[in-house]
VEXDREN-2710 file (C-alpha; in Angstrom, 1 decimal):
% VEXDREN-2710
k/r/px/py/pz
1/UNK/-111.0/-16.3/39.5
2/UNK/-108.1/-18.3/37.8
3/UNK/-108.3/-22.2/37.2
4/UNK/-105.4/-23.9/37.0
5/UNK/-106.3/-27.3/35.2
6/UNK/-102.6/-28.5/35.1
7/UNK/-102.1/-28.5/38.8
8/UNK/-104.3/-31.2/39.9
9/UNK/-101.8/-34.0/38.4
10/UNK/-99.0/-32.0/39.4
11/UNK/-96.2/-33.0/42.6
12/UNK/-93.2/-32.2/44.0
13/UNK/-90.6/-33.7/46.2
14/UNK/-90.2/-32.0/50.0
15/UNK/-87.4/-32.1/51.8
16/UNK/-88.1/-30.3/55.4
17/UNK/-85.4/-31.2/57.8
18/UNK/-86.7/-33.3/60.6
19/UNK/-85.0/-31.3/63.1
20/UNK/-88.2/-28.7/62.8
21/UNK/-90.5/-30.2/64.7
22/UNK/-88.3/-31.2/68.1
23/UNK/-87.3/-27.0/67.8
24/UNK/-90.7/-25.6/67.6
25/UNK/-91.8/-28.1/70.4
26/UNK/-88.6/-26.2/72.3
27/UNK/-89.7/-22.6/72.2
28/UNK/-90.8/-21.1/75.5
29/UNK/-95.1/-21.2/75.2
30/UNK/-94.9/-24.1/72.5
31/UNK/-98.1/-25.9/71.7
32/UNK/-100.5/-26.8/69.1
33/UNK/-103.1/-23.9/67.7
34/UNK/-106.6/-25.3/67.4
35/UNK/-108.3/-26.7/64.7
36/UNK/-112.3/-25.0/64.7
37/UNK/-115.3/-27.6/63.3
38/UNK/-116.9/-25.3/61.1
39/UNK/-120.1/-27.7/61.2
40/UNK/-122.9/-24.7/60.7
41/UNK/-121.1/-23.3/57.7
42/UNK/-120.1/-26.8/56.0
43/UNK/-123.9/-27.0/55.9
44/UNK/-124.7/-23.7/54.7
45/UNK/-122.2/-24.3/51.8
46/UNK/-123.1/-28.4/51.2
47/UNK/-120.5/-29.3/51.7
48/UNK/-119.1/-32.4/54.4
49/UNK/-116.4/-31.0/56.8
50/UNK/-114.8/-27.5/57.4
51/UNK/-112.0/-27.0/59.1
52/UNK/-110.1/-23.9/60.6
53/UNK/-106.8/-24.0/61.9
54/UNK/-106.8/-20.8/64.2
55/UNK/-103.6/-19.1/64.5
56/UNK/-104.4/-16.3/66.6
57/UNK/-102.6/-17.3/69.4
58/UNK/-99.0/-19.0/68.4
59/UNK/-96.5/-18.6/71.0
60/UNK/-97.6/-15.5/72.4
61/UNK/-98.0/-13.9/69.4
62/UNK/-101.5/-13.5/67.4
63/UNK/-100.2/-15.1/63.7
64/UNK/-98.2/-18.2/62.2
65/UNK/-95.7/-16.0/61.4
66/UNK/-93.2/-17.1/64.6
67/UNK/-93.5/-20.3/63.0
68/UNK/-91.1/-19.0/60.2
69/UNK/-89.5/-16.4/61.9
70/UNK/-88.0/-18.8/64.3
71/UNK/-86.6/-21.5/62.6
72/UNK/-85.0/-19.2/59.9
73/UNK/-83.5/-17.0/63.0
74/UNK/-82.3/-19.9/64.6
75/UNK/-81.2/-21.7/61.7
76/UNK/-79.3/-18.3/60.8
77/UNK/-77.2/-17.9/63.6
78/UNK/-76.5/-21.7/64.3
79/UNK/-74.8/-21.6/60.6
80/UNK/-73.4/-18.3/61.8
81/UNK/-71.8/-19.8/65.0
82/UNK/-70.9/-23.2/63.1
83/UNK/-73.2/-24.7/66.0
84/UNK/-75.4/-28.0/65.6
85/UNK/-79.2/-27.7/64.7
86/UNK/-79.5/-30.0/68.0
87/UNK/-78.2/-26.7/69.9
88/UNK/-81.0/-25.5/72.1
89/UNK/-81.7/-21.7/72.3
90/UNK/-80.0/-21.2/75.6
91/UNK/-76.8/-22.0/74.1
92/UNK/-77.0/-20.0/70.5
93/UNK/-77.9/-17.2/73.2
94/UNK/-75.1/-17.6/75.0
95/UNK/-72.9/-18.0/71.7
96/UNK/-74.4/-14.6/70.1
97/UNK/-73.2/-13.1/73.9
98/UNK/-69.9/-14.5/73.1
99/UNK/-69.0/-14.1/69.6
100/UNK/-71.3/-11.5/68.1
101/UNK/-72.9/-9.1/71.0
102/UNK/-73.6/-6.1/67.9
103/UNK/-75.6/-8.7/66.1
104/UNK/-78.9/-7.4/64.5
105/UNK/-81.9/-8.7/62.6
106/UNK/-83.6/-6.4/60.2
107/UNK/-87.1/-7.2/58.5
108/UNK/-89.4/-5.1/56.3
109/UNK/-93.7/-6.7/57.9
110/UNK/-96.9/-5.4/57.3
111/UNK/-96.8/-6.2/61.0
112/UNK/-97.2/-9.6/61.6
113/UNK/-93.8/-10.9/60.2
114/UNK/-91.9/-8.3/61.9
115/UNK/-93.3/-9.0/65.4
116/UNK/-92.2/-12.3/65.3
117/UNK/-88.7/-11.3/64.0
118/UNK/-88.5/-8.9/67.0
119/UNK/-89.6/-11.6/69.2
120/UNK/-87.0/-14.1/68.3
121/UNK/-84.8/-11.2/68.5
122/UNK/-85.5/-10.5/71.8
123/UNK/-85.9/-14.3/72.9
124/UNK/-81.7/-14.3/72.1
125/UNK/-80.5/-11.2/73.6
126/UNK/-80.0/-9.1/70.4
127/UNK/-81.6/-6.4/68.4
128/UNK/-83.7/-6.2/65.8
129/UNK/-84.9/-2.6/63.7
130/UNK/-87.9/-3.6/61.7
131/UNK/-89.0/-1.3/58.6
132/UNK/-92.8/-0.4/57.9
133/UNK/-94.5/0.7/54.6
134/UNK/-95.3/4.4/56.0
135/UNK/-99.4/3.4/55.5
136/UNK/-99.3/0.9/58.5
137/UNK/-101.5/2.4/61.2
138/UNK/-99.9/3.3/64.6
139/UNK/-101.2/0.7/66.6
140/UNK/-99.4/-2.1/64.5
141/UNK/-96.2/-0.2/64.6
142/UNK/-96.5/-0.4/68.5
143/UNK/-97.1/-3.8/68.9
144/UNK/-94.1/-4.7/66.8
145/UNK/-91.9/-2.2/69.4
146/UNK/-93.5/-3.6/72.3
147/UNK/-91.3/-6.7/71.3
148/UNK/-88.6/-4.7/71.5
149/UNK/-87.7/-3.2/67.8
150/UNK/-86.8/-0.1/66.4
151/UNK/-89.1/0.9/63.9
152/UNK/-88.4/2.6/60.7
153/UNK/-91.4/3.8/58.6
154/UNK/-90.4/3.9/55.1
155/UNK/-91.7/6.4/52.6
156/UNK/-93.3/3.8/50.2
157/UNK/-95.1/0.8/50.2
158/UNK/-94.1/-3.1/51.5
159/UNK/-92.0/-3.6/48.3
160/UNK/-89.8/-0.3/49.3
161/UNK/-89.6/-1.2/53.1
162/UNK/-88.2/-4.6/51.3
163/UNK/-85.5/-2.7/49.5
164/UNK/-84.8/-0.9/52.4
165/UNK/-84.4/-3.3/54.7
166/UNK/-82.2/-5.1/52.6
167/UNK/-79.9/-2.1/52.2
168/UNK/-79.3/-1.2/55.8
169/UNK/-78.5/-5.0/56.6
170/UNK/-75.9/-5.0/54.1
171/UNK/-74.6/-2.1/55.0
172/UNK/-73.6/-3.0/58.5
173/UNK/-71.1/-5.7/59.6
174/UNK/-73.0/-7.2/61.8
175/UNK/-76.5/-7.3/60.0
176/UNK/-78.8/-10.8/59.1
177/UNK/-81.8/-9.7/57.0
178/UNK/-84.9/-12.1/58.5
179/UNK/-87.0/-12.0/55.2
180/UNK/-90.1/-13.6/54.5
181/UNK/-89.8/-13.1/50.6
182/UNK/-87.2/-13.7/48.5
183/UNK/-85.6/-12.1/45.7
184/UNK/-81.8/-12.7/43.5
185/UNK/-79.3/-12.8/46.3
186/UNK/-81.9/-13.5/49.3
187/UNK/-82.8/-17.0/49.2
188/UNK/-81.6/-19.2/51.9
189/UNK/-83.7/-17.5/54.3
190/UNK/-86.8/-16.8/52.7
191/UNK/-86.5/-20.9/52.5
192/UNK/-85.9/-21.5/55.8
193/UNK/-89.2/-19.5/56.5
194/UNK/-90.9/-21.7/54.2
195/UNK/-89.5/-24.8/55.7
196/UNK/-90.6/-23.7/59.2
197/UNK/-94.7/-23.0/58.3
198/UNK/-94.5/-27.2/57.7
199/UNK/-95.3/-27.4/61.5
200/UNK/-98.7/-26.1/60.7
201/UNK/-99.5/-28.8/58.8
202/UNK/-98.3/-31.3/60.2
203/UNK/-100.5/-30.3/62.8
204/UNK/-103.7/-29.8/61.1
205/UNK/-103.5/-33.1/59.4
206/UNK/-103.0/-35.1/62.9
207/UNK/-106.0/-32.8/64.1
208/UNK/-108.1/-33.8/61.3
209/UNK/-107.7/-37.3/61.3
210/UNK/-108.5/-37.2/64.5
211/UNK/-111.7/-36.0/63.4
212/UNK/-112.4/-37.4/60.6
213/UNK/-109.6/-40.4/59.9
214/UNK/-109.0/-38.7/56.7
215/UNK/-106.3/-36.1/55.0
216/UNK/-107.6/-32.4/54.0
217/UNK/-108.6/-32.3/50.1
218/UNK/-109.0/-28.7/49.9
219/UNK/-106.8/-26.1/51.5
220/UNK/-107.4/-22.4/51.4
221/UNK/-104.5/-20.0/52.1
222/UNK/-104.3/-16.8/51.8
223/UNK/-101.8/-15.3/49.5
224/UNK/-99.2/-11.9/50.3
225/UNK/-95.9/-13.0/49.6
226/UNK/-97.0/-16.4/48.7
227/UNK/-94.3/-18.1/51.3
228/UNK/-96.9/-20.1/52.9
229/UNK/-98.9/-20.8/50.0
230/UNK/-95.2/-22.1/48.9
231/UNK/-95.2/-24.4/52.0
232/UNK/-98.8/-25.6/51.3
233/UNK/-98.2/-26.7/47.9
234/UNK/-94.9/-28.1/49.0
235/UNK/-96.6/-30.1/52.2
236/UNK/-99.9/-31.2/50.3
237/UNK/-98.5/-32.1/46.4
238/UNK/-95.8/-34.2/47.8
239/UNK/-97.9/-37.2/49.5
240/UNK/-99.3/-38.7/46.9
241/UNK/-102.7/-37.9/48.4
242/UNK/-104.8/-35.8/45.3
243/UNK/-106.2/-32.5/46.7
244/UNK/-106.8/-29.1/45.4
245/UNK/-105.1/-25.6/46.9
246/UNK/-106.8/-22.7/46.5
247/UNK/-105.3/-19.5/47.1
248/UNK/-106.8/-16.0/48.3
249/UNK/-105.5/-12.4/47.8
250/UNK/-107.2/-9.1/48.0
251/UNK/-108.6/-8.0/44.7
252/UNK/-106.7/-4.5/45.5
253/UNK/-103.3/-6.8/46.2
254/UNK/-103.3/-9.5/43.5
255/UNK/-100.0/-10.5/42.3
256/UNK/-99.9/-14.0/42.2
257/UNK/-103.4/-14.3/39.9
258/UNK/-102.0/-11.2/37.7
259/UNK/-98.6/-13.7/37.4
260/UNK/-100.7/-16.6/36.7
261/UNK/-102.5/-14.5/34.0
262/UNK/-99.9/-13.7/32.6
263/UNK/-97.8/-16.6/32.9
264/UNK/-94.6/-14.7/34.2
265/UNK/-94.0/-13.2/37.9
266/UNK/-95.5/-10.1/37.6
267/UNK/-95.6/-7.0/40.1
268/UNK/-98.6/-5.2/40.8
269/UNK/-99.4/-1.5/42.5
270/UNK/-101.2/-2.1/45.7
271/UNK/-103.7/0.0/47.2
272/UNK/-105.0/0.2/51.0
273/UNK/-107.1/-2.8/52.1
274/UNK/-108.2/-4.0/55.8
275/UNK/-106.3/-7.6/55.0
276/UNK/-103.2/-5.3/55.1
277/UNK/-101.0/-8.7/55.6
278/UNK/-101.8/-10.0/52.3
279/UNK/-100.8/-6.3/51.1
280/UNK/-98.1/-7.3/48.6
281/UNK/-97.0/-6.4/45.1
282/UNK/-94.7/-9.3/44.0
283/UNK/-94.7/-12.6/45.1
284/UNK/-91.4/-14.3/46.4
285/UNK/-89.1/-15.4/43.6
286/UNK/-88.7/-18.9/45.3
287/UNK/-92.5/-19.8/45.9
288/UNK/-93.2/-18.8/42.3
289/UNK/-92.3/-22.4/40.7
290/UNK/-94.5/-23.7/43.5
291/UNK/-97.4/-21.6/43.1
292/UNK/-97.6/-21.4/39.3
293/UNK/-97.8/-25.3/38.9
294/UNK/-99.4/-25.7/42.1
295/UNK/-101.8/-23.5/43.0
296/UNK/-105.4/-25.1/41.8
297/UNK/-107.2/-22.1/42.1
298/UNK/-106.7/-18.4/42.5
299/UNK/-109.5/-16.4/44.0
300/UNK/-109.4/-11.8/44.4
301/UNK/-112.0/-11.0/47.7
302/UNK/-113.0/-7.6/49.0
303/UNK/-112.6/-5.8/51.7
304/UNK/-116.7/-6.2/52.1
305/UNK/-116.8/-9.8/51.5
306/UNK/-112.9/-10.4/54.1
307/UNK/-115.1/-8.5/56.9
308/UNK/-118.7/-10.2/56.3
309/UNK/-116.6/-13.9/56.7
310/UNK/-115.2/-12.6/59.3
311/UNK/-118.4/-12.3/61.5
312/UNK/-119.6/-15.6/60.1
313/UNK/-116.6/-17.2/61.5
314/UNK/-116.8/-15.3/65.0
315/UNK/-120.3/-18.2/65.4
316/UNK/-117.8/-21.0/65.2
317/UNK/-115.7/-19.4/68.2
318/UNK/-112.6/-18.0/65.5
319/UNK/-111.8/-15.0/66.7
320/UNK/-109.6/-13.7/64.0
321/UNK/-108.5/-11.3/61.5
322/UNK/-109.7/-10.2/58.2
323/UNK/-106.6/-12.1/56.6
324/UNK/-107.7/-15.4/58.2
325/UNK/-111.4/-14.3/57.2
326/UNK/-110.4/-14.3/53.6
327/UNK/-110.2/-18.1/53.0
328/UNK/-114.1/-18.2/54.0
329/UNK/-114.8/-15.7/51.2
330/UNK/-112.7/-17.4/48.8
331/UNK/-114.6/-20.7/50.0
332/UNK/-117.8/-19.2/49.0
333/UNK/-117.0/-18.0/45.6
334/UNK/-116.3/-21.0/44.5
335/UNK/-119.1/-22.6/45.3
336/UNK/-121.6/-20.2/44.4
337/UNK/-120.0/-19.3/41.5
338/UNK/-119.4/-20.8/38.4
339/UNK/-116.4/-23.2/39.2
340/UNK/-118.6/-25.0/42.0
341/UNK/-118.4/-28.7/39.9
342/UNK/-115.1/-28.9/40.9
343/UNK/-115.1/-29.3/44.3
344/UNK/-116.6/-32.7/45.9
345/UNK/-119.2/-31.9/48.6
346/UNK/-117.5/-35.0/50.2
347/UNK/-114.6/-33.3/50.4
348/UNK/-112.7/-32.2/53.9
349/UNK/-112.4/-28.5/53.5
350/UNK/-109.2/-26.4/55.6
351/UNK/-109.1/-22.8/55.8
352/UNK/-105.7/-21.9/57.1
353/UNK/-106.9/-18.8/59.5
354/UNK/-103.8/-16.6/59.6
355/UNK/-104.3/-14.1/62.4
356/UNK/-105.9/-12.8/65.3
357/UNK/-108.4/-10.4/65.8
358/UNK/-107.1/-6.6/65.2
359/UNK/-108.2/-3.0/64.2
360/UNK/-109.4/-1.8/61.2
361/UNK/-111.8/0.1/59.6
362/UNK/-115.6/-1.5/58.3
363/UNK/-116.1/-1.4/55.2
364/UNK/-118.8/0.2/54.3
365/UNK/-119.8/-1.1/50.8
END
C-alpha cells in the first residue's frame, strides 16, 4: 500500500465542456446506471454508508467504457467534419456517408474499451478493427466482433496491441485511433475519454445525495490505464469539498503504485490476472500529473481477494465483474490494515463498480 500524504490538500481546476451531459442523454438506450446501498457490508467494515455505482449495464454494453468511447468518437469526427458539438448523431452519420465513407476507428482493449469503440463505430455507419493482446480469451474477442469489428490479436501484451494499433491508424489515410491511454503525439483523444467518464459522477453524486444529502468522501477506482482514476481526481479535487481517492490495481499489474514509488512514470511487466481490464503496464502520460498528486492512496489486490469481493458484493444484488470487485478488496485492506485511522467511519464510501459479470477462471489460492 502507498500513502500519499500530500494529496489530501491538493486541487485542481476542471474544465469538462457542458455539452457532455445533453450528448450522453442523446445516445440510443441512454439512462442512469444504479447506485447499490451496500448497508450489510458498511456494517461489517464500521463504517456509515457504502455505495456502488453499477456499471454493468451502460447503454447496452456491460462497462463505463461507452461513456468515453462515445464522446471522444463523436467529438473526433465533429472536429473532423468542422460540424457543431450541438450536431446530433444522425447528422455526423450522415456527414461521415458524405465526406469520408472509408473512415475507420482503430483501438488496442483488454475488451471492454474496444467494444464500445466498435459500438460507436457501428452506431455511425463505419468500421472499426480493434487489436487484442494475444492472451485475451476467445469469448472476449467475440463479443467485441459481435459489435461489428475486426479483430487483430497481437503477439504481445496490451502495451504492444497499443503500439500496434497506433501504427496501422497512421498508416492509412483514412484512420482515427480511439485510444483510451495516452502517450507523446496521442493526446487529444485520450482527453476527450477522460472528459466523457465525468457523466458517471455527476451521476453518483445526484444519487447519493439523494440518499444521504451529502457528497462521497471516499472514492475507490480501479486503476489500468488510470484514465478514469484521471477523471476521478479531476471531478472530486476540484469542488472544494475534502475527500480521499483511493486507487486499486492488481498486485500482478501495478504501475501506477510502482510510479508513485518511484516518483517517475514507470512501466511494469504484467502477468495474467482474472481483472484482465486493469491488465496494464504504463499508466497514460496525461493522467499521471493527476494521479501522482492526487491519488490518496494506492492499494495491489489478488486475484483471490478480486473474486472473494466479488461474491460479497453479489448479496447486495451487484452483479459484476472481478474489476468492479476490486474496489471492495481495496476497501477492506484499508481498514483492517494498518492505515485504517485515516478513514472517518462517518464517511460516505463509493466504489466505482466497473463491469459486468464475465468468465474467468477461480482462483484457487
Amino acid at each position: 500500500m502507498f500513502v500519499n500524504s500530500k494529496a489530501r490538500a491538493w486541487t485542481c481546476s476542471s474544465t469538462i465542456d457542458v455539452e457532455i451531459g445533453s450528448f450522453h442523454r442523446s445516445l440510443p438506450s441512454y439512462s442512469q446506471t444504479q447506485l447499490l446501498d451496500c448497508s450489510s457490508i458498511a456494517a461489517e467494515l464500521g463504517l456509515k454508508d457504502v455505495f456502488l455505482k453499477d456499471e454493468s449495464a451502460r447503454m447496452g454494453l456491460p462497462a463505463f467504457k461507452i461513456l468515453g468511447a462515445s464522446w471522444a468518437t463523436y467529438k473526433a469526427i465533429t472536429k473532423l467534419l468542422q460540424l457543431s458539438l450541438t450536431a446530433d448523431i444522425q447528422a455526423v452519420k450522415d456527414g461521415v456517408k458524405q465526406e469520408h465513407q472509408s473512415l475507420t476507428l482503430f483501438a488496442a482493449t483488454e475488451g471492454n474499451h474496444g467494444r464500445a469503440v466498435a459500438k460507436m463505430a457501428t452506431l455511425l455507419g463505419i468500421q472499426s478493427q480493434i487489436f487484442v493482446p494475444q492472451y485475451l480469451n476467445k469469448s472476449t474477442r467475440d463479443l467485441i466482433e459481435g459489435e461489428g469489428a475486426l479483430v487483430v490479436v497481437v503477439q504481445g501484451d496490451y502495451n504492444e496491441a497499443v503500439i500496434t494499433a497506433k501504427a496501422t491508424a497512421h498508416d492509412g489515410i483514412n484512420g482515427l485511433l480511439i485510444q483510451d491511454t495516452a502517450f507523446d503525439g496521442c493526446e487529444d483523444i485520450p482527453q476527450w475519454i477522460v472528459d466523457g467518464y465525468s457523466t458517471m459522477m455527476y451521476e453518483a453524486d445526484s444519487q447519493i445525495y439523494k440518499f444521504t444529502q451529502a457528497r462521497p468522501d471516499v472514492i475507490i477506482v480501479p486503476v489500468g490505464v488510470g484514465s478514469l482514476a484521471q477523471a476521478v481526481v479531476t471531478h472530486y479535487k476540484s469542488q472544494g469539498h475534502p475527500c480521499t481517492v483511493i486507487a486499486v490495481e492488481p498486485e500482478s499489474a501495478n504501475c501506477l503504485q510502482m510510479s508513485l514509488e518511484s516518483g517517475t512514470l514507470t512501466s511494469v511487466s504484467t502477468q495474467d490476472t482474472i481483472m484482465c481490464g486493469l491488465n496494464c503496464g504504463t499508466v497514460s502520460s496525461i493522467a499521471w500529473p493527476f494521479l501522482q498528486n492526487g491519488v490518496d492512496m494506492s492499494v495491489c489486490v489478488t486475484d483471490a481477494e478480486a473474486h472473494e469481493s466479488l461474491l460479497q458484493l453479489r448479496k447486495c444484488q451487484a452483479v459484476i465483474g472481478p474489476c468492479a470487485a476490486a474496489t471492495l478488496a481495496a476497501l477492506k485492506k484499508v481498514v483492517r490494515g494498518s492505515m485504517a485511522h485515516r478513514l472517518d467511519t462517518n464517511a460516505v464510501v463509493l466504489l466505482l463498480g466497473t463491469e459486468g459479470i464475465r468468465d474467468y477462471e477461480v482462483p484457487t489460492h
